[in-house]
C-alpha positions in Angstrom: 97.7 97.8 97.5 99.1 97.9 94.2 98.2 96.8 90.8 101.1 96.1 88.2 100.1 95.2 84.9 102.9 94.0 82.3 101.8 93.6 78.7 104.9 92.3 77.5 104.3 88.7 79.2 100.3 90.0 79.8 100.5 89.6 83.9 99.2 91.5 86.4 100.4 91.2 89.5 98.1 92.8 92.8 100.7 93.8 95.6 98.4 93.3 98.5 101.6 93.6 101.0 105.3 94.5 100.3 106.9 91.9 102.6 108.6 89.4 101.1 107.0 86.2 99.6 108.2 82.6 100.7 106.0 80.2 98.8 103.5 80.4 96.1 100.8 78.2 95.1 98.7 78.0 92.5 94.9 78.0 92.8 93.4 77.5 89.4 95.1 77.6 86.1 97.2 80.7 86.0 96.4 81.7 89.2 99.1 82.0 91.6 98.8 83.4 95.3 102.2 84.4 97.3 102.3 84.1 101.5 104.5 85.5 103.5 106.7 83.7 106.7 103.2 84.2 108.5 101.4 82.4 105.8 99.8 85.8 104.8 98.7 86.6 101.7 100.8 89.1 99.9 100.1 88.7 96.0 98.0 87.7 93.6 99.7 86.7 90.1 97.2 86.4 87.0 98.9 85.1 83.7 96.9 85.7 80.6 95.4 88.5 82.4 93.8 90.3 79.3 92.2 87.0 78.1 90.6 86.6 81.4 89.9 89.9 82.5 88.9 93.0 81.2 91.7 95.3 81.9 90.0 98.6 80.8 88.3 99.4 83.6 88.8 99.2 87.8 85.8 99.5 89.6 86.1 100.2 93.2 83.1 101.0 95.8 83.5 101.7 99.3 87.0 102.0 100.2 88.7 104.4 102.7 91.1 105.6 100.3 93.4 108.4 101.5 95.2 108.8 98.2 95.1 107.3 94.5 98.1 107.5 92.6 97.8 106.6 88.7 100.8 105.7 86.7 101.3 104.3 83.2 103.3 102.3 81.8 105.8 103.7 78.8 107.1 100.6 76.8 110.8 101.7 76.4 112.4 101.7 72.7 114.4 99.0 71.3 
């Protein structure tokens, strides 16, 4: 799984699978879920994600991880 946040259009974008997605549809306003050829969910898209959620923290109980990789984003210079 894999969490991409972009601040220049304010998205974030949680990879739940890296095959490919065929169709999208939106579930509520700003909400957009990608499947797969097997109808399996792959993404979640969140526009607005900083008016909706609070992107300063990630809470997470109780999962198996085996390794937690943190990277941050460097806006590149114009």
């Amino acid at each position: 799984m894999f969490f991409k946040y972009d601040p220049d259009t304010d998205m974030l974008y949680i990879e739940l699978s890296n095959a490919a997605s065929v169709e999208s549809e939106e579930v509520a306003p700003g909400v957009v879920l990608d499947f797969d050829e097997q109808n399996r969910l792959v993404g979640i898209e969140i526009e607005d994600a900083s008016k909706l959620l609070d992107l300063s923290k990630l809470e997470i109980s109780a999962l198996p991880f085996a390794e937690i990789i943190f990277t941050k984003h460097i806006p590149e210079k114009v």
